[in-house]
MITI-108048 format. One line per field, with one value per residue (C-alpha): x, y, z; residue in three letters. Coordinates in nm, 2 decimals. Layout:
xx	c(X / ...) .
yy	c(Y / ...) .
zz	c(Z / ...) .
resn	c(ALA / ...) .
***
This chain:
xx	c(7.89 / 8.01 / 7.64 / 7.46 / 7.69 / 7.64 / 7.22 / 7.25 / 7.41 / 7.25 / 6.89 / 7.00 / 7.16 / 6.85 / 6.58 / 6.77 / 6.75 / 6.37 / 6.34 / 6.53 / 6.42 / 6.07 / 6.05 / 6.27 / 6.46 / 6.29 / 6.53 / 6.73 / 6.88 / 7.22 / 7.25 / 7.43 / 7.70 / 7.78 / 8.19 / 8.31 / 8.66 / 8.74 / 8.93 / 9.33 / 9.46 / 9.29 / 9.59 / 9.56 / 9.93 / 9.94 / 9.59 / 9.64 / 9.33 / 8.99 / 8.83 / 9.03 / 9.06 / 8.66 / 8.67 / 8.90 / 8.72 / 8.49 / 8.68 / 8.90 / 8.89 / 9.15 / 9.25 / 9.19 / 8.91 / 8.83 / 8.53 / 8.38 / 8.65 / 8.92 / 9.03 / 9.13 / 8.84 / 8.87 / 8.76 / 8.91 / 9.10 / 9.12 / 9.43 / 9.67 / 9.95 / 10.20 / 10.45 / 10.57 / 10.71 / 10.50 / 10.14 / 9.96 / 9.68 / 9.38 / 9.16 / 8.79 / 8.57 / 8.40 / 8.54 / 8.83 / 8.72 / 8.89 / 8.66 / 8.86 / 8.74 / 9.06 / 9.06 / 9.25 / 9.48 / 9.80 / 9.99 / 9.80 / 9.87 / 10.23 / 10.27 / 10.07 / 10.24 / 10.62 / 10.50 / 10.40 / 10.76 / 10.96 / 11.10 / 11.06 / 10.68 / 10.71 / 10.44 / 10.32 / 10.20 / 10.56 / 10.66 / 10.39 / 10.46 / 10.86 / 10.83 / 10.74 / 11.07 / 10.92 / 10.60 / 10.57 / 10.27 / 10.21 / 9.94 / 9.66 / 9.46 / 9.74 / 9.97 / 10.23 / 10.37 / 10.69 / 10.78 / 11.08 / 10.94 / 10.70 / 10.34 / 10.00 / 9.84 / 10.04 / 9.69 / 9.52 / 9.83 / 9.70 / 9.44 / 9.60 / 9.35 / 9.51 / 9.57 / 9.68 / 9.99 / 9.97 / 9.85 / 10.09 / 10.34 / 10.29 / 10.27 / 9.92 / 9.82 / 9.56 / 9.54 / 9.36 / 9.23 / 9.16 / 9.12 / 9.05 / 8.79 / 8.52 / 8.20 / 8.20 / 8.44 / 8.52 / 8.31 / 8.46 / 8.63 / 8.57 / 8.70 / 8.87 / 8.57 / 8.30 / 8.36 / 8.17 / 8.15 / 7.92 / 7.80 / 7.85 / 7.58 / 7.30 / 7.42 / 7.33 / 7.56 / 7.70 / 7.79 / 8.06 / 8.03 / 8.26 / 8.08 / 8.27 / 8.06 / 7.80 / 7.54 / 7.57 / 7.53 / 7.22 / 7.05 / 7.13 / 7.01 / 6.75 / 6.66 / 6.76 / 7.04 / 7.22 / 7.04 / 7.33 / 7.60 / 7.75 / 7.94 / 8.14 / 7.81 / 7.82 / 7.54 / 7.32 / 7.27 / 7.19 / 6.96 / 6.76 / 6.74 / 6.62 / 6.31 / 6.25 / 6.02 / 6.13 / 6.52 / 6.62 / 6.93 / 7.10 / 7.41 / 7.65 / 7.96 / 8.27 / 8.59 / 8.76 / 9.02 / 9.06 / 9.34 / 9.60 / 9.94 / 10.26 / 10.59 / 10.89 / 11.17 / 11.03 / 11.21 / 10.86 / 10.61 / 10.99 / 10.96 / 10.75 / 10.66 / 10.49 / 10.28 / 10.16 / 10.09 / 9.84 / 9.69 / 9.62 / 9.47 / 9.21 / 8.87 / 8.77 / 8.40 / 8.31 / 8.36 / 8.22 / 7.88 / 7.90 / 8.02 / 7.92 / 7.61 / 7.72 / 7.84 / 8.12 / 8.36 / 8.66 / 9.00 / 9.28 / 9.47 / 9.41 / 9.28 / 8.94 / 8.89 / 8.65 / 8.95 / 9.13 / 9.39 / 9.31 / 9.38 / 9.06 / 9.22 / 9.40 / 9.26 / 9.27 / 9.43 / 9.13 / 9.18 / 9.44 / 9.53 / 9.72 / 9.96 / 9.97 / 10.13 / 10.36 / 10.44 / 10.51 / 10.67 / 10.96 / 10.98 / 11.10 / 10.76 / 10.60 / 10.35 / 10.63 / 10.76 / 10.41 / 10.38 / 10.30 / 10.20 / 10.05 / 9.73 / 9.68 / 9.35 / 9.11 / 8.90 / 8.53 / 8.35 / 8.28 / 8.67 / 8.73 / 8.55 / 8.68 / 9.01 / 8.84 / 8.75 / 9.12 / 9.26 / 9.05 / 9.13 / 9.44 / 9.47 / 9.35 / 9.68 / 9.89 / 9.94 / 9.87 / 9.73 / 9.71 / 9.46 / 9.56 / 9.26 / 9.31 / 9.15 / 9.17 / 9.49 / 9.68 / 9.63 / 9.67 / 9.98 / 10.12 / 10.07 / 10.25 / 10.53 / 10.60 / 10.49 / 10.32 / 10.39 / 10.05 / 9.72 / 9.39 / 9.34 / 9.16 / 9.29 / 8.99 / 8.90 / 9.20 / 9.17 / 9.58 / 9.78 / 10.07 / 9.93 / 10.19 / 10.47 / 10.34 / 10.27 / 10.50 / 10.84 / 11.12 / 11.17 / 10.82 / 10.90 / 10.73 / 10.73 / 10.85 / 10.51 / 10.31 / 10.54 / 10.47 / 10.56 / 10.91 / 10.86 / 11.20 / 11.20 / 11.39 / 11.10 / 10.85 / 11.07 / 11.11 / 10.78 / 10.64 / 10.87 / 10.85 / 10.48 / 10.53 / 10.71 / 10.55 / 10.39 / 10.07 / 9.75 / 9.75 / 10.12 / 10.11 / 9.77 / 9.98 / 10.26 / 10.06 / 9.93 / 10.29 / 10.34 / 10.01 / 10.09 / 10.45 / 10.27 / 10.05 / 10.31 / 10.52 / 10.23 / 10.34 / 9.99 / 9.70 / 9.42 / 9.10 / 8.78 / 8.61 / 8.36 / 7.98 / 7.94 / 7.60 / 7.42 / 7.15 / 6.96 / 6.65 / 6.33 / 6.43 / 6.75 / 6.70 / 6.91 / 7.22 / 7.45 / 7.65 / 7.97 / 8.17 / 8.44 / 8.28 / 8.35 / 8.12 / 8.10 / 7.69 / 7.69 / 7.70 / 7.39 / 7.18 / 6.86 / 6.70 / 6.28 / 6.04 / 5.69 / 5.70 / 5.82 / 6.19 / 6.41 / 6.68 / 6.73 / 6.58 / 6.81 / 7.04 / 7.15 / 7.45 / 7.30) .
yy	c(-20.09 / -20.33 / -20.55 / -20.21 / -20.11 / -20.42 / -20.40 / -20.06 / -20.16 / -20.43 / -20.27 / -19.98 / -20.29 / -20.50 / -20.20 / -20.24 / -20.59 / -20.61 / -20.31 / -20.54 / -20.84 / -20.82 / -21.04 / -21.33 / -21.44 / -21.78 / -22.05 / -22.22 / -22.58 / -22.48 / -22.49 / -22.13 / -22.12 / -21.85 / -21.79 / -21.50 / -21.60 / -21.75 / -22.05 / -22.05 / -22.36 / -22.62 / -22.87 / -23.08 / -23.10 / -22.69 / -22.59 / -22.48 / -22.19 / -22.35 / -22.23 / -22.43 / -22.74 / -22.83 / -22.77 / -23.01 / -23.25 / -23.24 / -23.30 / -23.61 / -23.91 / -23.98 / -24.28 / -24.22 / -24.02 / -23.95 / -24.04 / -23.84 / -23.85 / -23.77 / -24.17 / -24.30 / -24.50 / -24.63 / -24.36 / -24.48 / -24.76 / -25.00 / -25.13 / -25.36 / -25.35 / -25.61 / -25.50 / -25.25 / -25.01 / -25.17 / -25.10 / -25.26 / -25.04 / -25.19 / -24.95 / -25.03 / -25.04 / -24.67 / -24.39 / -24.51 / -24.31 / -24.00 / -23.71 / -23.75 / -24.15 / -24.32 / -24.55 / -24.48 / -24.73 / -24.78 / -24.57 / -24.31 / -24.29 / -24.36 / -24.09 / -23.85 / -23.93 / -23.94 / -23.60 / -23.46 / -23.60 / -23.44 / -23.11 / -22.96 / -22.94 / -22.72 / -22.94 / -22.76 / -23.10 / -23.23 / -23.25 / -23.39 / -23.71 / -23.71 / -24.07 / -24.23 / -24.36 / -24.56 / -24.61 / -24.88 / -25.01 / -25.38 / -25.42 / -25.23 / -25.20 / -25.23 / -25.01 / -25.05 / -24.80 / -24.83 / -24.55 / -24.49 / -24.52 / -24.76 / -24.54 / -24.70 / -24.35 / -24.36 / -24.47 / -24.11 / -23.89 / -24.04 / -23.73 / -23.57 / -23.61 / -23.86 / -23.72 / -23.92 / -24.02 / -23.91 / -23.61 / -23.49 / -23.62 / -23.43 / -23.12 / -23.00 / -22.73 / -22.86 / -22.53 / -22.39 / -22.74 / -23.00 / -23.38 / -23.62 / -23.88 / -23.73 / -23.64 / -23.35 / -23.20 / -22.86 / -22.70 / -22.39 / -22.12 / -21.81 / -21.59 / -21.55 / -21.51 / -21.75 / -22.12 / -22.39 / -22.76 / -23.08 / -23.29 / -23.63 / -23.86 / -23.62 / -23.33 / -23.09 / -22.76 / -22.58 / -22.22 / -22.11 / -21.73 / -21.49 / -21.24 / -21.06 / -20.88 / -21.03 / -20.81 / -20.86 / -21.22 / -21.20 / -21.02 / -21.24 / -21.52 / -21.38 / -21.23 / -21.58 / -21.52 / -21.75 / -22.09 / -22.16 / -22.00 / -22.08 / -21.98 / -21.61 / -21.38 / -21.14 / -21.27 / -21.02 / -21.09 / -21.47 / -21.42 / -21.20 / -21.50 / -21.69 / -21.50 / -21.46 / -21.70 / -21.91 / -21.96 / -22.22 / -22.20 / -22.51 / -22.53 / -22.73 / -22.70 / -22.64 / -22.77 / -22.52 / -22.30 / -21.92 / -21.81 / -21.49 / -21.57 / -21.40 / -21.32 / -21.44 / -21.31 / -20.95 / -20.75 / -20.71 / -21.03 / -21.22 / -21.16 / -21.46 / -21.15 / -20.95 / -21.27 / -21.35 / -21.00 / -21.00 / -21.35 / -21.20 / -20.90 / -21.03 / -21.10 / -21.39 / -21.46 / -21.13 / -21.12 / -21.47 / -21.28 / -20.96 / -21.06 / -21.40 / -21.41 / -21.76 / -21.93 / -22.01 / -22.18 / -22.09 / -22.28 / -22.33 / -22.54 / -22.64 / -22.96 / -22.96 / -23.14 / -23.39 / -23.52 / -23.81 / -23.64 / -23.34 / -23.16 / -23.08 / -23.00 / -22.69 / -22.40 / -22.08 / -21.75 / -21.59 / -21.16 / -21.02 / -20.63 / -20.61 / -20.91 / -20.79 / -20.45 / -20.60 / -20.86 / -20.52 / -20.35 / -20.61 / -20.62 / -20.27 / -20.08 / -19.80 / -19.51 / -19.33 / -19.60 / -19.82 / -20.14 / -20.09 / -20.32 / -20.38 / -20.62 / -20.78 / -20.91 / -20.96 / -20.70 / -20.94 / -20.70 / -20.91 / -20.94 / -20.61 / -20.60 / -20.90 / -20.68 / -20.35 / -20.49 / -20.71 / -20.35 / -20.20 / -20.46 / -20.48 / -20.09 / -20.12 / -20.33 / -20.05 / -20.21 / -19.97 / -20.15 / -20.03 / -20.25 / -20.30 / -20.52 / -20.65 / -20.89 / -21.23 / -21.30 / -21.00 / -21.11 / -21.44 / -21.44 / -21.18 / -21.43 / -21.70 / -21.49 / -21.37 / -21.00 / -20.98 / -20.87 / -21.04 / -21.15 / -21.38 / -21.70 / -22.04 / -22.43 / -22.56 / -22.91 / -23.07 / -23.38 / -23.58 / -23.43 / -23.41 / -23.04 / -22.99 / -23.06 / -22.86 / -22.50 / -22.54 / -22.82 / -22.59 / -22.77 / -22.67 / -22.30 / -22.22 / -22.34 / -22.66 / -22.64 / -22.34 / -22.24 / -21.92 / -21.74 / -21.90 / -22.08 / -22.31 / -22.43 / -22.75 / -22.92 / -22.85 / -23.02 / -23.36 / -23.36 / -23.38 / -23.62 / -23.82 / -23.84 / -23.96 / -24.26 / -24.40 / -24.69 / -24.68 / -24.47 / -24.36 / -24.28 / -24.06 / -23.89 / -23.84 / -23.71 / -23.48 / -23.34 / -23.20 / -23.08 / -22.89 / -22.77 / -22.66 / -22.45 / -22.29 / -22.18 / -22.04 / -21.89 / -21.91 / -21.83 / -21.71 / -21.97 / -21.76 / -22.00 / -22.30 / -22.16 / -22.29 / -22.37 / -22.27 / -22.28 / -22.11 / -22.18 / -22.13 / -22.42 / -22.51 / -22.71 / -23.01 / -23.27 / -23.10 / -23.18 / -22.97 / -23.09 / -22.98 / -22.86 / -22.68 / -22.91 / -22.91 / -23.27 / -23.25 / -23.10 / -23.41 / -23.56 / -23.21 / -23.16 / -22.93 / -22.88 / -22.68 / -22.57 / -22.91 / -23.13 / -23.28 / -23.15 / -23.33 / -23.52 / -23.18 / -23.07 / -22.82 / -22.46 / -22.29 / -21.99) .
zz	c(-5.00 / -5.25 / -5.22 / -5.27 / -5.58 / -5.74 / -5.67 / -5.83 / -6.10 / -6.20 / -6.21 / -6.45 / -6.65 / -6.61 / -6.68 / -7.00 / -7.09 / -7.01 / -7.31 / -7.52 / -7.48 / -7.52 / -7.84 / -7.91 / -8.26 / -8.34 / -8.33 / -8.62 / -8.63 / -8.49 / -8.12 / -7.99 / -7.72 / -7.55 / -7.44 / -7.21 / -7.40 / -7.71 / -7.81 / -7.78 / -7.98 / -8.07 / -8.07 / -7.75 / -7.75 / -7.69 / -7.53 / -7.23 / -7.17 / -7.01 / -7.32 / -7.60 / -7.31 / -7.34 / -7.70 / -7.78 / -7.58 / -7.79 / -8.13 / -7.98 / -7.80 / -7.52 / -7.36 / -7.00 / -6.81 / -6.47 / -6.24 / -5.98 / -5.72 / -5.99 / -6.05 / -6.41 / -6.55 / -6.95 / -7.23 / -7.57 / -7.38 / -7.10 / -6.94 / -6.77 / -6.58 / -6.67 / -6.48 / -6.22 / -6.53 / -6.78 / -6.91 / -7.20 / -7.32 / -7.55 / -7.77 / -7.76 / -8.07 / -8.01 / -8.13 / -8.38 / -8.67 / -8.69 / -8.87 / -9.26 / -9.21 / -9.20 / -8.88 / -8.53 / -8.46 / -8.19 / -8.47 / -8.36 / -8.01 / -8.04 / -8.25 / -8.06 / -7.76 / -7.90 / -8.03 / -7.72 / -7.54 / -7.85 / -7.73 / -8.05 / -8.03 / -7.69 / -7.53 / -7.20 / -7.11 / -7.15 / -6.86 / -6.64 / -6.92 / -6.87 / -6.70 / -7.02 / -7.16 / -7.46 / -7.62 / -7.87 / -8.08 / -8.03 / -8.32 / -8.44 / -8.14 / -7.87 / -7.72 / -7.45 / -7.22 / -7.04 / -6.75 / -6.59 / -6.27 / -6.08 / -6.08 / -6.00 / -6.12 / -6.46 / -6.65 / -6.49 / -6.63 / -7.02 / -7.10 / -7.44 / -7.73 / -8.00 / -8.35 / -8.66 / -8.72 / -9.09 / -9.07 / -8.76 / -9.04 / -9.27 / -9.03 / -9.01 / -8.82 / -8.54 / -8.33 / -8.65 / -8.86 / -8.56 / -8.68 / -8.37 / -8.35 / -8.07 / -8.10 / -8.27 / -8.56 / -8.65 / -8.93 / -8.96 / -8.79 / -8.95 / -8.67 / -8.36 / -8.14 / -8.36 / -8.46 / -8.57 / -8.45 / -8.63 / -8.38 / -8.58 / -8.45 / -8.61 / -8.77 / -8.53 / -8.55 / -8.25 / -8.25 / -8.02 / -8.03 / -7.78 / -7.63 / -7.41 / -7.20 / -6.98 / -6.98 / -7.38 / -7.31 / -7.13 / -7.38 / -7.68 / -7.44 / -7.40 / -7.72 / -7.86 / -8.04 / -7.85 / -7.63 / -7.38 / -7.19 / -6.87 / -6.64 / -6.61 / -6.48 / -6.21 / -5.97 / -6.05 / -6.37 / -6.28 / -6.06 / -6.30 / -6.55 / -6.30 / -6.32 / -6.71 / -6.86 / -7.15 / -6.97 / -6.71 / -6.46 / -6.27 / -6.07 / -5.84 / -5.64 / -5.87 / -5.84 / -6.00 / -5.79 / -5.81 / -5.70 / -5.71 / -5.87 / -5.79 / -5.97 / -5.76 / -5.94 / -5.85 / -5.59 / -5.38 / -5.44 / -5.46 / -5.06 / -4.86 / -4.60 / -4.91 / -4.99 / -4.67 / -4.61 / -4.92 / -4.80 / -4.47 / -4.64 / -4.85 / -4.70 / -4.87 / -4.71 / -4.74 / -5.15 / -5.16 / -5.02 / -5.15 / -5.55 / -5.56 / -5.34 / -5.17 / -5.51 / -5.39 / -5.12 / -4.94 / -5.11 / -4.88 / -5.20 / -5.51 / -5.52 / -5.33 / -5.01 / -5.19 / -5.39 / -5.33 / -5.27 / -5.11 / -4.79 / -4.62 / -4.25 / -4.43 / -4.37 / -4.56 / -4.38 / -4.22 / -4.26 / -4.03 / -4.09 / -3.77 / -3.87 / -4.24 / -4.12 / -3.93 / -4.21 / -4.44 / -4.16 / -4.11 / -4.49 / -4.50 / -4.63 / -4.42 / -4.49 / -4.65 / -4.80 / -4.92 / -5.13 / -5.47 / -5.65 / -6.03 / -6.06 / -6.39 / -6.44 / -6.75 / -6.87 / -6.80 / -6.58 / -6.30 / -6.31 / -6.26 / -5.99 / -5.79 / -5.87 / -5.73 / -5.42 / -5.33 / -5.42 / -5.14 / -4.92 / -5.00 / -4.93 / -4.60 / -4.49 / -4.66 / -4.96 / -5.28 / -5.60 / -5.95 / -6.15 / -6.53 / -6.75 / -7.09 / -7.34 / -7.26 / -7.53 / -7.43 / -7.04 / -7.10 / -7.29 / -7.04 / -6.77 / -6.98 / -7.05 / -6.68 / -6.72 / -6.41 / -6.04 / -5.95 / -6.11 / -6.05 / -6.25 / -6.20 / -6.24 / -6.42 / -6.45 / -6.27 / -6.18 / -6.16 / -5.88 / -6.14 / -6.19 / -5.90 / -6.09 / -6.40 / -6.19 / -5.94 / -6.02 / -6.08 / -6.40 / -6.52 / -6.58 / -6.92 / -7.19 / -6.99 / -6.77 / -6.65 / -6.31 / -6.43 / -6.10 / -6.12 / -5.74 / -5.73 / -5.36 / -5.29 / -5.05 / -5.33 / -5.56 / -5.35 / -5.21 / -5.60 / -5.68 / -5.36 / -5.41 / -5.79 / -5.69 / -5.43 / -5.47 / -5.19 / -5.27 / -4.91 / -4.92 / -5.22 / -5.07 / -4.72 / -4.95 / -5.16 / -4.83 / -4.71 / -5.04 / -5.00 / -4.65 / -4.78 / -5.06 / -4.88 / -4.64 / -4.91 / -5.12 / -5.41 / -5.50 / -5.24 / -5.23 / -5.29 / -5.38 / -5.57 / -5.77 / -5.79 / -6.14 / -6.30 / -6.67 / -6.85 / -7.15 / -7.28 / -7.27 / -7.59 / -7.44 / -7.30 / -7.14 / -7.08 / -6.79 / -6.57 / -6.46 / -6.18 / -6.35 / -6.57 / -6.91 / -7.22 / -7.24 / -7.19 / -7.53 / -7.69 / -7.55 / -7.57 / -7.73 / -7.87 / -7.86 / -8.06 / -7.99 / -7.77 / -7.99 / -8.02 / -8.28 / -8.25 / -8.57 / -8.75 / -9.10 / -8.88 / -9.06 / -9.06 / -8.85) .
resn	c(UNK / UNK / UNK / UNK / UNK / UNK / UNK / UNK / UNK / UNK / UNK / UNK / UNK / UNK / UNK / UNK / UNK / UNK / UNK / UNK / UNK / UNK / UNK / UNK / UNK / UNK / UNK / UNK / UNK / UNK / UNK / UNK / UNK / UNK / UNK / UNK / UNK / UNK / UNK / UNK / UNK / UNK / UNK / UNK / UNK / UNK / UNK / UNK / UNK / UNK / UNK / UNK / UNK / UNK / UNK / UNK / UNK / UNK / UNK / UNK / UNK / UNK / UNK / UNK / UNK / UNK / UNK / UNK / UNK / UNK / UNK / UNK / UNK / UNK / UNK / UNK / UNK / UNK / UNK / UNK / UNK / UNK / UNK / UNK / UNK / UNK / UNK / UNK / UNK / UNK / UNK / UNK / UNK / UNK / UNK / UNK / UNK / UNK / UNK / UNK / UNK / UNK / UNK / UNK / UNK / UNK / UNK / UNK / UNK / UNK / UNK / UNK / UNK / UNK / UNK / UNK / UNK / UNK / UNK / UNK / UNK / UNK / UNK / UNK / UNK / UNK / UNK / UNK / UNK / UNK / UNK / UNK / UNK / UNK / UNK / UNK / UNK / UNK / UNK / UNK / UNK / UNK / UNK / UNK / UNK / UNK / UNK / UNK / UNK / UNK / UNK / UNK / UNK / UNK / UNK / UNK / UNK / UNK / UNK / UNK / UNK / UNK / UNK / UNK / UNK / UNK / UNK / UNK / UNK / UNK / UNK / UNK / UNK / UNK / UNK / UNK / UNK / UNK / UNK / UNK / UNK / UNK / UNK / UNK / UNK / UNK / UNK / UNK / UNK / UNK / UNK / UNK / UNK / UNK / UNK / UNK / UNK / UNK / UNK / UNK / UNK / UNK / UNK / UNK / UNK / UNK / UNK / UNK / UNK / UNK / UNK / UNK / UNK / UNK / UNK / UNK / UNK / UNK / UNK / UNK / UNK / UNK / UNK / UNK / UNK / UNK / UNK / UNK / UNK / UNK / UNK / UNK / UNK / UNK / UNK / UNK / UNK / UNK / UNK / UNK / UNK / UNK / UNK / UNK / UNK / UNK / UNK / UNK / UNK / UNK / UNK / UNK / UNK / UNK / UNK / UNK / UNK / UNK / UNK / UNK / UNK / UNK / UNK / UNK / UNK / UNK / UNK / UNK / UNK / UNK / UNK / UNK / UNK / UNK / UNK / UNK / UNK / UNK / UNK / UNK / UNK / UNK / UNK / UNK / UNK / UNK / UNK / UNK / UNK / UNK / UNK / UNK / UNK / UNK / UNK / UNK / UNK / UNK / UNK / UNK / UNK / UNK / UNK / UNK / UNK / UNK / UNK / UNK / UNK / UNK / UNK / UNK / UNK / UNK / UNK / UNK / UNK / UNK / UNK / UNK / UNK / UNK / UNK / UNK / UNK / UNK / UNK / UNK / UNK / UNK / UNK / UNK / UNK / UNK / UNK / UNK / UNK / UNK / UNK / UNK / UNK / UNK / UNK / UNK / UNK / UNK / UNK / UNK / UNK / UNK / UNK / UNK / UNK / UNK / UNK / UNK / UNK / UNK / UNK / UNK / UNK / UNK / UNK / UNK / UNK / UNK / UNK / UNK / UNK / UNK / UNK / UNK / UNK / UNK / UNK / UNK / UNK / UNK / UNK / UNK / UNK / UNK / UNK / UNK / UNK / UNK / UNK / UNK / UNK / UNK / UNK / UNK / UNK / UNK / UNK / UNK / UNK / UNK / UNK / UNK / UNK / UNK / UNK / UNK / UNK / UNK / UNK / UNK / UNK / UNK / UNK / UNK / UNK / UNK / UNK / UNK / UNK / UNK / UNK / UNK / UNK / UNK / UNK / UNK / UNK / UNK / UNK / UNK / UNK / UNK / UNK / UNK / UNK / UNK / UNK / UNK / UNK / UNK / UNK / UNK / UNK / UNK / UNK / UNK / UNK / UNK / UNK / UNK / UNK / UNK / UNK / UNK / UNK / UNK / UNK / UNK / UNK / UNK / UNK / UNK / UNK / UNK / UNK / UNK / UNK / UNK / UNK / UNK / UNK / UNK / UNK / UNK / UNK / UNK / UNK / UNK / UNK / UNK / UNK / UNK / UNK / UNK / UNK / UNK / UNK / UNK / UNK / UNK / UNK / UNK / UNK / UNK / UNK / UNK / UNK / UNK / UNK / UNK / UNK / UNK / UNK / UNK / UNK / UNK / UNK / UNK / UNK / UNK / UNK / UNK / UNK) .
***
């Protein structure tokens, strides 16, 4: 029912989009992106939403970076560790202009750092830092770090964007007026839902425009209003570009994890046999066909089995009706007496309908669902703020296993860290901080394990899928690169083609 829905929906939606895309706008110089949401922040120090995350990779460098399997390589700096507490960090030559031309220096990242660590700036990313006791410029390109506690992943935890010294001073604004040192700066940001970034290596301008709706997003892609989007389309609607000349598609496993959140001060998803009941409930392989068409993979935690530290002999809870009735039964719910609960989700179509069809499952075990959709801001900062009973989200692009202490330490409730569903269990606690100390890769992969096992028995949050991460663009693109988690790091070494012929060092417009 729900494969045969969506295949009915999506030709009256596509009968449209062949009528309207029969002709396409030529191209300008500027390179259009696509967004199903629009920027948050653009301060690294705040951004917490996917959307502003790969942004601001973009506009600044960082000192640390991540490989493949999720270990700290050198980005703006390498390292050494002089001692078990003690790291001396050395900024390379690349990347030490910030985008007003004065030059990056330790300053810099001691003052970006001390920022983040001050409780007056409300860091989200605060916490996960709390071992640094001191950070102290040694000259101009060196920088030493000294933790409170022995960590041979300390260099991995070093991701925040560095901002100048002066400017963060003299109190500028970077959620609205960005200045790092990466790639690309901001040009403008004339609205909530459209900014403007200047690649700085040749000009080129990038368009970040928010369309909400996918089906709108196909049809400027396709009527070449915009060149890229990726990501956040119903299956459907891929599929069909796959077949339009002029438009390419690629894709790969994702790492990113899907998953429904609870509230645990609430007097019903507060109770671990209301959780398990709604794990047991949910059908995950069937909406992984049905909705997603295969694009994804069952998640049983949320690192993915691939990491190092991940838990691949976890398994997610396979559907159970039966053993969620009884789970609501001994929890004091009955037919006269049913589980209600409210679903926040956001209002992207293909959303919605992920929601529809967990409130049908979740129906069949008893349990009665009202679905509530809003904008992204108005979801997003309800989730932040605790007004929720339960809702669907994704970790994107995690790749430190100190995400465990910012969603789930009992210290990280927000703003401290994003525990947003208020879990404060005493085993979580000493597991995260058991694993933080030791001193053995194996022994804090062993460790992150239990604390994996221990979260998935509590369910503080239902473990739904990894999703597949997929792009399109038109023939005009060239070169860019997908990553697993979904970043828009290929961005910087995209090009763009005309008629054949490369444009990438053409004068670019402002669109």
């Amino acid at each position: 029912m729900v494969r045969r829905t969506g295949r009915l929906r999506a030709a009256v939606l596509l009968t449209a989009l062949l009528a309207l895309a029969a002709c396409s706008r030529p191209q300008t110089g500027a390179i259009r992106i696509g967004l199903a949401s629009a920027a948050v922040s653009l301060d690294p120090r705040l951004a917490t939403d996917a959307t502003s995350e790969r942004l601001n990779r973009l506009l600044y460098r960082h000192l640390v970076d991540h490989d493949a399997a999720a270990r700290p390589v050198p980005a703006l700096a390498d390292w050494r560790r002089l001692g078990p507490r003690h790291y001396r960090f050395h900024l390379r030559g690349e990347g030490r202009l910030f985008h007003d031309g004065t030059r990056l220096t330790a300053a810099d990242v001691v003052a970006t750092y001390r920022s983040v660590l001050d409780p007056a700036t409300a860091s989200p990313h605060r916490g996960a830092l709390a071992m640094i006791e001191r950070v102290e410029a040694v000259d101009d390109d060196t920088v030493d770090f000294f933790i409170g506690r022995a960590d041979p992943l300390f260099p991995g935890y070093l991701g925040i964007g560095i901002l100048p010294a002066a400017a963060l001073a003299a109190g500028r604004d970077f959620a609205r007026r960005p200045l790092g040192s990466g790639p690309f700066r901001l040009e403008s940001w004339p609205d909530a839902g459209r900014l403007r970034l200047r690649r700085l290596r040749d000009g080129r301008l990038f368009v970040f425009e928010r369309v909400a709706d996918p089906t709108m997003r196909v049809l400027k892609l396709l009527h070449g209003e915009i060149d890229l989007l990726q990501n956040d389309l119903p299956p459907e609607l891929l599929h069909y570009l796959e077949t339009r000349p002029g438009v390419k598609v690629a894709r790969r496993p994702g790492s990113n994890f899907a998953y429904l959140g609870f509230q645990l001060r609430d007097a019903d998803t507060g109770k671990a046999e209301v959780r398990q009941a709604v794990a047991l409930a949910i059908d995950r392989r069937a909406i992984i066909d049905a909705l997603f068409d295969g694009g994804a993979r069952p998640a049983a935690t949320l690192l993915p089995p691939e990491h190092w530290a991940g838990a691949p002999a976890l398994v997610a809870p396979e559907r159970d009706l039966a053993r969620a009735r009884e789970l609501l039964a001994g929890a004091g719910y009955s037919r006269e007496r049913p589980l209600r609960l409210t679903y926040k989700t956001s209002a992207d179509p293909f959303r919605v309908r992920i929601a529809t069809v967990i409130q049908h499952q979740l129906g069949e075990a008893g349990i009665r669902v009202r679905v509530q959709s809003y904008d992204w801001g108005t979801f997003y900062g309800d989730i932040k703020n605790g007004r929720f009973q339960l809702f669907s989200l994704a970790w994107v692009g995690v790749r430190m296993p100190d995400i465990f202490r910012y969603a789930f330490h009992s210290e990280s409730v927000p703003p401290a860290g994003a525990n947003r569903g208020r879990l404060a269990d005493a085993r979580v606690d000493a597991l995260i901080e058991a694993a933080e100390q030791a001193q053995d890769l194996d022994e804090k992969a062993r460790l992150y394990r239990q604390l994996q096992a221990r979260l998935l028995e509590l369910l503080p949050c239902v473990p739904l899928w990894y999703e597949d991460q997929f792009v399109a663009y038109r023939d005009s693109i060239q070169g860019y690169r997908l990553a697993a988690d979904g970043n828009y790091d290929g961005l910087a070494a995209v090009r763009l083609r005309r008629g054949g012929v490369s444009a990438a060092n053409s004068t670019p417009d402002g669109g």
